[in-house]
C-alpha beads as a LAMMPS data file, in Angstrom:
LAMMPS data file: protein, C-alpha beads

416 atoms
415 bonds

1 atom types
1 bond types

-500.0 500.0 xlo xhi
-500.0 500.0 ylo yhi
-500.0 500.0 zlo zhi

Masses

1 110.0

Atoms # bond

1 1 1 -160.228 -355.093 -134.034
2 1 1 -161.016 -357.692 -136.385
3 1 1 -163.388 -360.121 -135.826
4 1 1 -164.657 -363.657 -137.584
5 1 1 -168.238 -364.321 -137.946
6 1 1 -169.228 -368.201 -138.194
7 1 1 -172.148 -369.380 -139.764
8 1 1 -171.778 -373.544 -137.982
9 1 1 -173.186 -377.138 -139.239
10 1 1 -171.670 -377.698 -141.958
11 1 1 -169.195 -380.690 -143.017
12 1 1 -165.518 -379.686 -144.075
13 1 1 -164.531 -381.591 -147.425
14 1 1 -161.327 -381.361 -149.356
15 1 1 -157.625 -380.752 -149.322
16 1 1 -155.590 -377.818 -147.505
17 1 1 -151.779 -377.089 -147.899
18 1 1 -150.198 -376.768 -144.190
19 1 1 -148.028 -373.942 -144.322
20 1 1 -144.457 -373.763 -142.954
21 1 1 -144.010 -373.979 -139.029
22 1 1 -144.048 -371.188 -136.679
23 1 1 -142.516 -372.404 -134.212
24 1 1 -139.444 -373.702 -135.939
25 1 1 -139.277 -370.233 -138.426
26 1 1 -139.315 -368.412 -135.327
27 1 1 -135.743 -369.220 -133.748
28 1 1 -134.736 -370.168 -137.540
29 1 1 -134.981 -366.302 -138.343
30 1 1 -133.207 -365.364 -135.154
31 1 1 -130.367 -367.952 -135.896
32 1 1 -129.686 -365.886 -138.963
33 1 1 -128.238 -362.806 -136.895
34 1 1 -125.464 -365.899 -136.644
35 1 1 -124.014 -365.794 -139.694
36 1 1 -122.134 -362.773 -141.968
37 1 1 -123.309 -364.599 -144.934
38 1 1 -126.561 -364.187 -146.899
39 1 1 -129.187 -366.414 -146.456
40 1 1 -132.460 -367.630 -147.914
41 1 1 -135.637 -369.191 -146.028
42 1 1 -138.558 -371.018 -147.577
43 1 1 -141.595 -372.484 -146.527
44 1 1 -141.860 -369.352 -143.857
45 1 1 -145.485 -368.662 -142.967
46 1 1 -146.912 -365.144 -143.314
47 1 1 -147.773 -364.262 -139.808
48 1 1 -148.294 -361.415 -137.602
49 1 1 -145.157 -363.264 -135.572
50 1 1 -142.899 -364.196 -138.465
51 1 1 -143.446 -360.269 -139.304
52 1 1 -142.127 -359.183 -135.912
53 1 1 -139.084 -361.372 -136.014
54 1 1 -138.561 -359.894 -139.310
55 1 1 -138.837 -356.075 -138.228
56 1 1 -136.964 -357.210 -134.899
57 1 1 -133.763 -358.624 -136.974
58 1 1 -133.611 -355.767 -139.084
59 1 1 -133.856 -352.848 -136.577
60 1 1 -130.393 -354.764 -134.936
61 1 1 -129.379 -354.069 -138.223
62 1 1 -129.577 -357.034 -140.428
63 1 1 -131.278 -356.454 -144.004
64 1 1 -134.100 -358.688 -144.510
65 1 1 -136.986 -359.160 -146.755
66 1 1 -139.991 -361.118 -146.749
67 1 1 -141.981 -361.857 -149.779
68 1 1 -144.370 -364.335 -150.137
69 1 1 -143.313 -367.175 -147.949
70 1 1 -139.178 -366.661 -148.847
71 1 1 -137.231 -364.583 -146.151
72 1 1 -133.939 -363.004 -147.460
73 1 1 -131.283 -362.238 -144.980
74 1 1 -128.355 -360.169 -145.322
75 1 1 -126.615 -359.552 -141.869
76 1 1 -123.190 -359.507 -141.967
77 1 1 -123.208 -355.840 -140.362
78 1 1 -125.463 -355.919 -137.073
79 1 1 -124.982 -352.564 -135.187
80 1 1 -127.580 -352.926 -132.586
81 1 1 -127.558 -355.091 -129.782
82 1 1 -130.672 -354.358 -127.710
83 1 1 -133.755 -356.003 -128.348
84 1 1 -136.550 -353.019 -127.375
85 1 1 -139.230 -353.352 -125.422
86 1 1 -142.007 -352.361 -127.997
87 1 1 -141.436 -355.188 -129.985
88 1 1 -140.870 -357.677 -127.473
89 1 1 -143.748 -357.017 -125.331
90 1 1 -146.015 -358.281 -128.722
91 1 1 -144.054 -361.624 -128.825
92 1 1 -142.236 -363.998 -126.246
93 1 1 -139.942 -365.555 -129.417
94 1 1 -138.013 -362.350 -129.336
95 1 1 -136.339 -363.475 -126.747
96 1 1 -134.803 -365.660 -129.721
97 1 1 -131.949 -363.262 -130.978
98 1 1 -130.560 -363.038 -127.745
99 1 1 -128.747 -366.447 -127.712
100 1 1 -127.785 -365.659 -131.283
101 1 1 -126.978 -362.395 -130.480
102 1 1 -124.933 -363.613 -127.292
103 1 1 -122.866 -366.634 -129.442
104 1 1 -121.422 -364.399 -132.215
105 1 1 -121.195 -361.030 -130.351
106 1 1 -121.005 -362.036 -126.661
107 1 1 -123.443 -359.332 -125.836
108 1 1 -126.746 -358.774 -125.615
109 1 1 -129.828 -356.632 -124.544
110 1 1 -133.503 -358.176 -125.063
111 1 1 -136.285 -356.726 -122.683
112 1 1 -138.142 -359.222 -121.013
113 1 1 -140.969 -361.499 -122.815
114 1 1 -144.699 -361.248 -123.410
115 1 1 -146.820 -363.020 -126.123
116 1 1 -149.729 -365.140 -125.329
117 1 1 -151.246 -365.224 -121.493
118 1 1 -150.692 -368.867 -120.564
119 1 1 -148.706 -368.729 -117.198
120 1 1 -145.704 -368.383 -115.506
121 1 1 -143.139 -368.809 -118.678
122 1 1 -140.127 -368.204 -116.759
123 1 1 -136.718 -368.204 -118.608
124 1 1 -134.469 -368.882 -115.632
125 1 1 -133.337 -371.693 -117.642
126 1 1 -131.906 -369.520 -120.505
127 1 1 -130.285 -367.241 -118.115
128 1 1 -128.812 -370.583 -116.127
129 1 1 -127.534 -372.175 -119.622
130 1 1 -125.950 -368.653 -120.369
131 1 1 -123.775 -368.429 -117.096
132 1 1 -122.464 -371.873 -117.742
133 1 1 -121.454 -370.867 -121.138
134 1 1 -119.382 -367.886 -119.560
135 1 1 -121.687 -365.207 -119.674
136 1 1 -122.618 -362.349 -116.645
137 1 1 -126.333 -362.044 -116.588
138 1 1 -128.073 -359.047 -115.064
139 1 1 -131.610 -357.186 -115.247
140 1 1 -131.584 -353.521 -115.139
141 1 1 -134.968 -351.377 -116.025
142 1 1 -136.602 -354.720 -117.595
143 1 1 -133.922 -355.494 -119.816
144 1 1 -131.989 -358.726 -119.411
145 1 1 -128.119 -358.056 -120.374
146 1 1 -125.801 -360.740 -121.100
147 1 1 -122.431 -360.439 -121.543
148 1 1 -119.042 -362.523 -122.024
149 1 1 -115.292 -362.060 -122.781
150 1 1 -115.484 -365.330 -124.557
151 1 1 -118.214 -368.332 -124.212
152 1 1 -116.692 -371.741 -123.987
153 1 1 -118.848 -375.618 -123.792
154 1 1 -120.469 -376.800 -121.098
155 1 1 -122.255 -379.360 -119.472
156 1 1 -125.422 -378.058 -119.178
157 1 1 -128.886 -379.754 -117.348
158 1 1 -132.583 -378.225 -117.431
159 1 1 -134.516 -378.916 -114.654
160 1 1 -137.809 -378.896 -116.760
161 1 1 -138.416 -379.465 -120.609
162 1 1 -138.168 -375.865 -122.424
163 1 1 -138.054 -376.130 -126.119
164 1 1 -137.573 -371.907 -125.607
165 1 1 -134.340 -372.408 -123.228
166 1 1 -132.988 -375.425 -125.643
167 1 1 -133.283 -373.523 -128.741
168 1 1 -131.471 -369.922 -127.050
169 1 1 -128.741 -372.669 -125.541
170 1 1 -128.456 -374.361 -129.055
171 1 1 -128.086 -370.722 -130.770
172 1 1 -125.485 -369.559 -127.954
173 1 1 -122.907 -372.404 -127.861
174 1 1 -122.354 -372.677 -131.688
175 1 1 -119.391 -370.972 -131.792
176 1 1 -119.017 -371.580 -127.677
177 1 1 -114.642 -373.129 -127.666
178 1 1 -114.972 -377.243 -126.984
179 1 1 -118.033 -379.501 -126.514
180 1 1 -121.222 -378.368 -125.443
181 1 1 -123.870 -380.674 -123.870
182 1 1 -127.837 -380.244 -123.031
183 1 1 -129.198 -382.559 -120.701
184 1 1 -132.916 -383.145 -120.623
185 1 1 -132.924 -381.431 -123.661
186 1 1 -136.308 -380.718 -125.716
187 1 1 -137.313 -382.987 -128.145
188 1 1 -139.617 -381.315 -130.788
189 1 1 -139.843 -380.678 -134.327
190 1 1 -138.910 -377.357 -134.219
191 1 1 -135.641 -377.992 -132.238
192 1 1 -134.396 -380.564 -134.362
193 1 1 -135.281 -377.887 -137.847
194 1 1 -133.388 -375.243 -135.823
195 1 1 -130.599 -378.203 -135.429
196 1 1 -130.845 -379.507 -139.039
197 1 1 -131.061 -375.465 -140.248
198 1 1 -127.300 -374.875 -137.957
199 1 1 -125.629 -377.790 -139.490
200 1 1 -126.687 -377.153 -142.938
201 1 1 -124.880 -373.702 -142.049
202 1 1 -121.712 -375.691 -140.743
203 1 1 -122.464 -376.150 -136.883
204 1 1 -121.562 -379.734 -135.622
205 1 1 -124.851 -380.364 -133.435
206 1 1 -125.690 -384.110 -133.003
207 1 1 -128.558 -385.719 -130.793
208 1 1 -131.073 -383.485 -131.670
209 1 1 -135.104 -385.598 -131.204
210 1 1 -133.219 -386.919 -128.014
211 1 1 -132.965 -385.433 -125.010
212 1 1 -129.046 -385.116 -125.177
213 1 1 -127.835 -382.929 -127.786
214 1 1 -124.344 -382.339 -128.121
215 1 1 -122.318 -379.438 -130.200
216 1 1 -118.730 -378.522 -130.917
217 1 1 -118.114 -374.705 -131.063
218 1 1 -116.844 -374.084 -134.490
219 1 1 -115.088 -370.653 -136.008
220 1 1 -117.327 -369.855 -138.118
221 1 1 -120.515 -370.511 -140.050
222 1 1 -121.719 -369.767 -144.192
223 1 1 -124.908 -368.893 -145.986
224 1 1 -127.313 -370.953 -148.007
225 1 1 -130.662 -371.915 -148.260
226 1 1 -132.953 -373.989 -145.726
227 1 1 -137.111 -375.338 -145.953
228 1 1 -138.852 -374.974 -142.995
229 1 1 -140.347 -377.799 -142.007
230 1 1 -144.168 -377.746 -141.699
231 1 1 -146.327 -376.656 -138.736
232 1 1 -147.708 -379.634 -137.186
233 1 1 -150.054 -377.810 -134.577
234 1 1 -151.824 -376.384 -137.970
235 1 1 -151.836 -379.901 -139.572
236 1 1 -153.316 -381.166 -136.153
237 1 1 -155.623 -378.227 -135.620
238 1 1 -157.082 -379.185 -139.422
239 1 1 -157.349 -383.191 -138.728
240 1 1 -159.529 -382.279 -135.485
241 1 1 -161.462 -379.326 -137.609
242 1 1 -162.379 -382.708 -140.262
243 1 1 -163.441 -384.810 -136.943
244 1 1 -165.469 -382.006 -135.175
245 1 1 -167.356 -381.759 -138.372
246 1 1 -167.724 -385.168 -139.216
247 1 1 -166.129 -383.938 -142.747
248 1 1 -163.347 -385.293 -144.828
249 1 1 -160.194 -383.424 -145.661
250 1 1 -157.119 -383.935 -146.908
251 1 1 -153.971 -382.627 -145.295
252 1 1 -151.194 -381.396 -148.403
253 1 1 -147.771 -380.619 -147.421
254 1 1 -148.430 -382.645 -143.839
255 1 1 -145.271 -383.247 -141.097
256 1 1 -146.793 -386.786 -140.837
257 1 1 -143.788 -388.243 -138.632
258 1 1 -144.494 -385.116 -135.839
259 1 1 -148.225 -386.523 -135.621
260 1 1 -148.307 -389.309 -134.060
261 1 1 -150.313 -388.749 -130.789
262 1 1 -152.772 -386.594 -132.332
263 1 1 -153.407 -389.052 -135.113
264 1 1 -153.443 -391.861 -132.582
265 1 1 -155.696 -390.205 -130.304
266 1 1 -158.180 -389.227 -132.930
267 1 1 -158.262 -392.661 -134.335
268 1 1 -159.479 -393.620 -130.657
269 1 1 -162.631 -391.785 -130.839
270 1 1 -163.810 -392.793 -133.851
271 1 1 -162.433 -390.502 -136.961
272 1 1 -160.136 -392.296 -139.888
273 1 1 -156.751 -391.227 -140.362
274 1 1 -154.579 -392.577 -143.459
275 1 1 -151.312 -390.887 -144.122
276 1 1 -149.120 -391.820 -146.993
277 1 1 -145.954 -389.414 -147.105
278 1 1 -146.852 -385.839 -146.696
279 1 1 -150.509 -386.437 -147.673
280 1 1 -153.285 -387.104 -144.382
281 1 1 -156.857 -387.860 -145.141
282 1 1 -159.144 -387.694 -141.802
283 1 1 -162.626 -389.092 -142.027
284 1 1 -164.829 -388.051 -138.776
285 1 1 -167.214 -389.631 -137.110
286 1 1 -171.164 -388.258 -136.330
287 1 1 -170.238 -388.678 -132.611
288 1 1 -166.880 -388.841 -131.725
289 1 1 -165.612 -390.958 -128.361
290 1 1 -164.906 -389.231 -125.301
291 1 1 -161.326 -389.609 -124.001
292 1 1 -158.615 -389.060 -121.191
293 1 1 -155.514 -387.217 -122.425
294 1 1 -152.078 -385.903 -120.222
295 1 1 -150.538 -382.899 -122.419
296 1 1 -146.657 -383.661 -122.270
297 1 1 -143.637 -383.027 -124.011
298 1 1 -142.596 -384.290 -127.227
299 1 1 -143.554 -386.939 -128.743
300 1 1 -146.625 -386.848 -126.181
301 1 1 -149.516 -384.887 -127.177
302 1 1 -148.977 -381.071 -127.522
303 1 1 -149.855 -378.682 -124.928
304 1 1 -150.957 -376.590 -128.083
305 1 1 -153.542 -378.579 -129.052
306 1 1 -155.289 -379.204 -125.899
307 1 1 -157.589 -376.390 -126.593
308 1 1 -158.826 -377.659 -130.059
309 1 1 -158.770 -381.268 -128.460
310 1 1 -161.377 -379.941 -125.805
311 1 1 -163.827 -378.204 -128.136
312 1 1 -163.530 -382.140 -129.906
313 1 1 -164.413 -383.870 -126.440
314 1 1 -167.438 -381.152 -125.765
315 1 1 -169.504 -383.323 -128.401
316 1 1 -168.255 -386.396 -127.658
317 1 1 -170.772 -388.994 -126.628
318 1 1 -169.379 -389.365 -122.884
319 1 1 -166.898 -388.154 -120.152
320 1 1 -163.318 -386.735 -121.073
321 1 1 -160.921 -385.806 -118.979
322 1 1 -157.901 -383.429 -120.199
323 1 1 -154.816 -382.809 -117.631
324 1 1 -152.523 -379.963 -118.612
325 1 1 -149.676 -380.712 -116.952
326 1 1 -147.371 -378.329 -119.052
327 1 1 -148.857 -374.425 -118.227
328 1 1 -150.886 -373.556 -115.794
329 1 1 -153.906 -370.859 -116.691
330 1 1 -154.296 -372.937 -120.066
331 1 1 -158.097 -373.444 -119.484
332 1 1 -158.736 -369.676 -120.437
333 1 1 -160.904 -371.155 -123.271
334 1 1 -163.483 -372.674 -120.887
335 1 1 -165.607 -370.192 -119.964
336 1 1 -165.878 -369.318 -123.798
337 1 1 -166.703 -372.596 -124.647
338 1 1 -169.395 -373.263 -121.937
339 1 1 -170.763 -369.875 -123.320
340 1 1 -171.246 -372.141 -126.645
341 1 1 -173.168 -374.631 -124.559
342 1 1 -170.679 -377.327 -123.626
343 1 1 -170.061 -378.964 -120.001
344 1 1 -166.657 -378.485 -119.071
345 1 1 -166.301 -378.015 -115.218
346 1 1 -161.930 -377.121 -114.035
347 1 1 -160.046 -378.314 -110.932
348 1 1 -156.450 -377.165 -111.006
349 1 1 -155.237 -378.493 -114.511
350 1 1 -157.896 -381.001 -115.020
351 1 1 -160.523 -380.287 -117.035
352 1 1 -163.766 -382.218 -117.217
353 1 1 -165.637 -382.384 -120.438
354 1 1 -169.224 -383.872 -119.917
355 1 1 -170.195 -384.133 -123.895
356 1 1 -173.237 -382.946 -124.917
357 1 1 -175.648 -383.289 -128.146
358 1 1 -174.771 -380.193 -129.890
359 1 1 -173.306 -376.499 -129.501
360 1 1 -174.900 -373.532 -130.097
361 1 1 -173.627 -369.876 -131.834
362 1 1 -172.494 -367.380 -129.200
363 1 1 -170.459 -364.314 -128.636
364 1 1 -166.837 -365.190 -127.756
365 1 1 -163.509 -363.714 -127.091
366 1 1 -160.182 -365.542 -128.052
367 1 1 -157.952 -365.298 -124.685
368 1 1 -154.828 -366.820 -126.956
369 1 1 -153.703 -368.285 -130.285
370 1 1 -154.898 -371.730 -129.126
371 1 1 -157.715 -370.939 -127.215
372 1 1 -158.636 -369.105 -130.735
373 1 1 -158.248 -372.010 -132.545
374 1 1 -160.923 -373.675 -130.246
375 1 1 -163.126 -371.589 -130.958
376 1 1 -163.317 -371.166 -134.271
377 1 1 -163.957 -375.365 -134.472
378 1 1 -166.801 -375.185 -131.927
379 1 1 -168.211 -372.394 -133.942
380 1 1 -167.804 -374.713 -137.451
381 1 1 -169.729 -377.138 -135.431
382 1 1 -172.367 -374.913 -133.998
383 1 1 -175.848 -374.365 -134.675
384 1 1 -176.252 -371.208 -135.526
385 1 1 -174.009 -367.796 -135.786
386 1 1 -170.923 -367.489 -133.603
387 1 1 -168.811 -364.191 -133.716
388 1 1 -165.236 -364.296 -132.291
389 1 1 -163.520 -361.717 -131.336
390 1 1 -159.870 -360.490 -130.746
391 1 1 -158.811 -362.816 -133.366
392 1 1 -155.376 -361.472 -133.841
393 1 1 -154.269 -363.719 -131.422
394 1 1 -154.991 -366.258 -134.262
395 1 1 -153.251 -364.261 -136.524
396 1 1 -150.139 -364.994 -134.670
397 1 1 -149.843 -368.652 -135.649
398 1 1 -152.349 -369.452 -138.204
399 1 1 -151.414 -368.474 -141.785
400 1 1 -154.814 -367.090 -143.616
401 1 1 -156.872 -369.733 -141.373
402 1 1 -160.208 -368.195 -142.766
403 1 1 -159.553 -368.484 -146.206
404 1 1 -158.664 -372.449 -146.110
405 1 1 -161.826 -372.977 -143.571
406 1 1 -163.525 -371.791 -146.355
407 1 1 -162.100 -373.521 -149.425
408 1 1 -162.956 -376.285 -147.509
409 1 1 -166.766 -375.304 -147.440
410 1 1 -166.835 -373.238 -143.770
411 1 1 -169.160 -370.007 -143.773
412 1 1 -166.525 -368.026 -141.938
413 1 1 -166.005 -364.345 -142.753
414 1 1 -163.528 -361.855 -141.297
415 1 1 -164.955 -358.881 -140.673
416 1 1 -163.331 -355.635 -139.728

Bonds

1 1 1 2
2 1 2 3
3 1 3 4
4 1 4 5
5 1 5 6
6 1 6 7
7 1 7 8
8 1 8 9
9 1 9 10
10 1 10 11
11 1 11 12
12 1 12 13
13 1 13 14
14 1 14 15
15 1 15 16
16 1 16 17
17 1 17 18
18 1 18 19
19 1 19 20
20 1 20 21
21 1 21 22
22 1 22 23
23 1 23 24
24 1 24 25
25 1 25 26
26 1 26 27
27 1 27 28
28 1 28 29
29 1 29 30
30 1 30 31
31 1 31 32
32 1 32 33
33 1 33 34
34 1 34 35
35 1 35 36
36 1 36 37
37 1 37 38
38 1 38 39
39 1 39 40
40 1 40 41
41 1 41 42
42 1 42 43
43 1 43 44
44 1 44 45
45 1 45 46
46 1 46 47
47 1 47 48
48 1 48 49
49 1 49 50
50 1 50 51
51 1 51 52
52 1 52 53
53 1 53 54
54 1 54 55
55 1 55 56
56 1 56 57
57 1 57 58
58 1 58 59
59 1 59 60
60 1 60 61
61 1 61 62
62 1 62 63
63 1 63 64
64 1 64 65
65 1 65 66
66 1 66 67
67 1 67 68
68 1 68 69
69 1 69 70
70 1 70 71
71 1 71 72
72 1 72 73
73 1 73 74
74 1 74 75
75 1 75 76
76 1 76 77
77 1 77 78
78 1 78 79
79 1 79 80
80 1 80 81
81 1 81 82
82 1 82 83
83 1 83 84
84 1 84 85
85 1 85 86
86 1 86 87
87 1 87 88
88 1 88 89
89 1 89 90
90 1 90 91
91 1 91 92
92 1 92 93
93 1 93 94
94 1 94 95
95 1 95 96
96 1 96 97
97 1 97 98
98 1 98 99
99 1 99 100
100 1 100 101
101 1 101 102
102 1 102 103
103 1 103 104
104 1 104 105
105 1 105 106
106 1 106 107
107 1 107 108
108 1 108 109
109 1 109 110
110 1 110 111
111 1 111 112
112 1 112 113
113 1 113 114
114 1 114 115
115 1 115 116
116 1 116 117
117 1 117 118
118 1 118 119
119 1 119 120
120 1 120 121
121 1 121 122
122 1 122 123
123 1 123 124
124 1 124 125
125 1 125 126
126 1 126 127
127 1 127 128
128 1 128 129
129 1 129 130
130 1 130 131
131 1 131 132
132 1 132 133
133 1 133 134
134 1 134 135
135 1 135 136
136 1 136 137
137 1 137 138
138 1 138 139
139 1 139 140
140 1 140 141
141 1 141 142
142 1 142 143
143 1 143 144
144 1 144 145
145 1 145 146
146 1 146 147
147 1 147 148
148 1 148 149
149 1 149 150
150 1 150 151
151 1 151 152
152 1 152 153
153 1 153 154
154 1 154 155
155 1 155 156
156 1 156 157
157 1 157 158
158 1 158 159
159 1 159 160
160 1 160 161
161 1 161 162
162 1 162 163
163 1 163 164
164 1 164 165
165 1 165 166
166 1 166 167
167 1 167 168
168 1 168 169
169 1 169 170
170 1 170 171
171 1 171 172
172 1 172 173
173 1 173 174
174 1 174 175
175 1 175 176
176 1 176 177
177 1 177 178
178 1 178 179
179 1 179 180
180 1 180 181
181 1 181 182
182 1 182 183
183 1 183 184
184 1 184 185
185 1 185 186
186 1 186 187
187 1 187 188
188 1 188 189
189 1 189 190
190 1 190 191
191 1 191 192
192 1 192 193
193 1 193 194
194 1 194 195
195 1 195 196
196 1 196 197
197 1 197 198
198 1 198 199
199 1 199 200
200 1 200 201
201 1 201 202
202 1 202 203
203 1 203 204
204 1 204 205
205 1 205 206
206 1 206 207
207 1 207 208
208 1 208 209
209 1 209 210
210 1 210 211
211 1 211 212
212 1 212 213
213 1 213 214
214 1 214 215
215 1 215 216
216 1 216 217
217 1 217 218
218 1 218 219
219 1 219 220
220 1 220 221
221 1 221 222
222 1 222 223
223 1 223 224
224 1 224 225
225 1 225 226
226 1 226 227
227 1 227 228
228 1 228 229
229 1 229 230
230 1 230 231
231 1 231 232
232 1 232 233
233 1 233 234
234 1 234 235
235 1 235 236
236 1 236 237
237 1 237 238
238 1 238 239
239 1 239 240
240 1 240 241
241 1 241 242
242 1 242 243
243 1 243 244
244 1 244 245
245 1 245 246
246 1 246 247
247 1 247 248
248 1 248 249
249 1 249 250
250 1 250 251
251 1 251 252
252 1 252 253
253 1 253 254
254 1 254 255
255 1 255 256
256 1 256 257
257 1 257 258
258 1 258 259
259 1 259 260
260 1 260 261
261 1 261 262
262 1 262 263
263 1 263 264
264 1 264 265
265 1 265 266
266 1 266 267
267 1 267 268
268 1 268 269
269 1 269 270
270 1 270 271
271 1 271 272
272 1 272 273
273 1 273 274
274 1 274 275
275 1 275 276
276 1 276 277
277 1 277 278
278 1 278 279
279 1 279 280
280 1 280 281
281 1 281 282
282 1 282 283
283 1 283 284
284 1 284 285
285 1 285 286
286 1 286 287
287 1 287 288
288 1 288 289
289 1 289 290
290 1 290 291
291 1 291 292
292 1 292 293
293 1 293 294
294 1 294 295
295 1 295 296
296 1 296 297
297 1 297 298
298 1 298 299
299 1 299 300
300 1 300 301
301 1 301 302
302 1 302 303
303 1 303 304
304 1 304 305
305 1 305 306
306 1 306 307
307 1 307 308
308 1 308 309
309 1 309 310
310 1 310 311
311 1 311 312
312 1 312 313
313 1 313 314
314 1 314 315
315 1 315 316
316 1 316 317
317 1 317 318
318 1 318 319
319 1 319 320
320 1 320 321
321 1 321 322
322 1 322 323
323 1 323 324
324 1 324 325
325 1 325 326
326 1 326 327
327 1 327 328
328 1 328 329
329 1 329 330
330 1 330 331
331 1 331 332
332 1 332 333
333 1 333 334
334 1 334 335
335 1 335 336
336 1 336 337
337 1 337 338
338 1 338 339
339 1 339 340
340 1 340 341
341 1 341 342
342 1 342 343
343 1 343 344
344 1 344 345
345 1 345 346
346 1 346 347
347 1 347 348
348 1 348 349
349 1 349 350
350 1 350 351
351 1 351 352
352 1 352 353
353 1 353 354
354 1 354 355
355 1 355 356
356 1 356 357
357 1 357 358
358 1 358 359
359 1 359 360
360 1 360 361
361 1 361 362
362 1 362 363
363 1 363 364
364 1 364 365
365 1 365 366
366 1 366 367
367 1 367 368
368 1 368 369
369 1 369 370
370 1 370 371
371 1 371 372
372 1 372 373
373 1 373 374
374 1 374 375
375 1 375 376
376 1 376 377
377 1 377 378
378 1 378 379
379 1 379 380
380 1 380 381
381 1 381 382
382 1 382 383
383 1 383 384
384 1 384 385
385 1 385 386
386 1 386 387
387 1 387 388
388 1 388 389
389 1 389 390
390 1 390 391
391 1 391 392
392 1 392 393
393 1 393 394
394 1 394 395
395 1 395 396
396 1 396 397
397 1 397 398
398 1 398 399
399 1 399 400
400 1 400 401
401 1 401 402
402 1 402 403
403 1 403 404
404 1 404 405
405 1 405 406
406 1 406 407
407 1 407 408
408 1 408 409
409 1 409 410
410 1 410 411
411 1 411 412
412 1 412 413
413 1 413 414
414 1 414 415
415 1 415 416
């Protein structure tokens, strides 16, 4: 398995492009199996993710190709309906095509999920906005079947925030007959592209960056093209990788409306932030302020970047407390971290973070993308040589994250 080796203490200075998001390309590919028309994608990062969804739509039977950052789609004749379990096992977004699958076939198969250790991910609340739509869930061998003679609107509540069960809802109910409502509905980013990418495709979704988002089924859907909007966890992971360093970079390409908490929250312990369209500069401080942050749906501060946040707080100049309150098992980075010579004691989903003077290289071993992502900004700030391991868990979500460390000035090499 690969590996990066991190040579730390050096300051990060000049500009990185943010590539296109993930999480919103992710249920953006799968919404494709929706139409019969051709369609292009830009802005679509080249991930080890993006890659699966790609092989994924096209073993159902859709023709697509990826080059570059453009995805090509072609699937007007999808023969497969069954989601396998080698595939699906590598990545939980899979679980994507099945409320596509489900709104223009009323069937589908899709093995249960896996992707990154976190916690419990349950997805109940797919299954639950399913039924109401019309369909007959069961679970046979590991594979979750849905099926319907014909899906029609509903009113339709989560219980808890899931950006995963609002986007498979969204996907299943466009061509659902009458209105279709989600209550408590998920607010991010990526929903709203995955909203803006439908009705550019001729859904009739409204409310979307509320928590009430309404559709009316329509017959049928066309082609085009759609821009991904950029991946704010990358633009967030870069503004704390210019604070941990006390460097100076400058964010190209930056979702500067999605980045509000982070950019607040940074400003608090001592790092400039100046954004001016799609351009951030962060300035960071020699010692940054400790701080006291609650992980929380959108627009609070991501869940995803609580693990970057903490290797921030484990030089701070005091006391930080972090409370996860959105997955449990999200510390998984700690031990890692301690390893590197910070102070970070758990209870439950509070972490502690005493800060100390400085870090120190160390063998580690990345648990999960974000946890990764941690990492590999303790080791820029570390004295000495850190080598990370099981790194394509960064691979996942981070789009050539090596080579912009080090057009920025990082010694980071990946080595096989």
């Amino acid at each position: 398995m690969d590996k990066f080796i991190i040579e730390g203490g050096y300051s990060l200075r000049g500009a990185v492009k943010i590539s296109g998001s993930k999480n919103a390309a992710l249920p953006i590919m799968a919404a494709t199996l929706l139409l019969d028309k051709d369609c292009v994608l830009n802005n679509i990062p080249h991930l080890n993710d993006t890659l699966v969804m790609n092989k994924l739509v096209n073993i159902l039977g859709g023709k697509v190709s990826f080059e570059g950052n453009t995805v090509r789609t072609a699937n007007k004749k999808i023969k497969e309906f069954k989601a396998p379990y080698d595939l699906v096992k590598t990545m939980r977004a899979s679980v994507y095509v099945m409320g596509a699958l489900l709104g223009r076939f009323n069937k589908a198969e899709v093995a249960l999920p896996g992707g990154c250790i976190i916690g419990e991910r349950p997805i109940n609340l797919h299954l639950m906005g399913f039924e109401k739509l019309g369909a007959k869930i069961t679970i046979e061998h590991g594979y979750i079947k849905a099926r319907a003679k014909k899906l029609r609107g509903a009113d339709i509540y989560l219980d808890t925030v899931s950006v995963g069960a609002t986007a498979n809802i969204l996907m299943a109910a466009v061509y659902a007959q009458g209105e279709t409502i989600i209550r408590n509905a998920a607010q991010e980013p990526h929903i709203v592209d995955l909203s803006n990418f439908l009705n550019k495709m001729g859904a009739k979704i409204s409310g979307q960056g509320t928590n009430t988002i309404k559709l009316t089924g329509v017959t049928s859907l066309k082609g085009g093209a759609y821009s991904v909007i950029s991946d704010y966890i990358e633009a967030g992971t870069f503004m704390v990788a210019a604070a941990i360093t006390n460097g100076k970079i400058e964010l190209q390409n930056a979702p500067a409306d999605n980045l509000e908490a982070i950019k607040d929250n940074l400003k608090d312990t001592g790092s400039e932030v100046k954004i001016k369209n799609k351009l951030i500069i962060v300035k960071g401080s020699k010692i940054p302020k400790p701080s006291k942050i609650d992980t929380a749906p959108y627009p609070g501060f991501p869940t995803d970047m609580q693990a970057q946040w903490m290797a921030l707080m484990s030089v701070s100049s005091g006391t930080s407390i972090i409370n996860e309150t959105i997955w449990e098992k999200r510390f998984m980075h700690v031990p890692e971290l301690n390893r590197m010579g910070a102070d970070i004691a758990t209870k439950g989903n509070t972490a502690v973070v005493k800060g100390v003077k400085g870090l120190s290289g160390a063998p580690v071993m990345v648990s999960d993308l974000r946890a990764g992502a941690s990492l590999v900004l303790a080791g820029l700030r570390a004295k000495g040589t850190t080598e990370i391991s099981r790194i394509y868990h960064l691979d996942r979500g981070y789009e050539k994250i090596e080579k912009k460390l080090e057009a920025l000035g990082a010694k980071i090499r990946r080595f096989k």
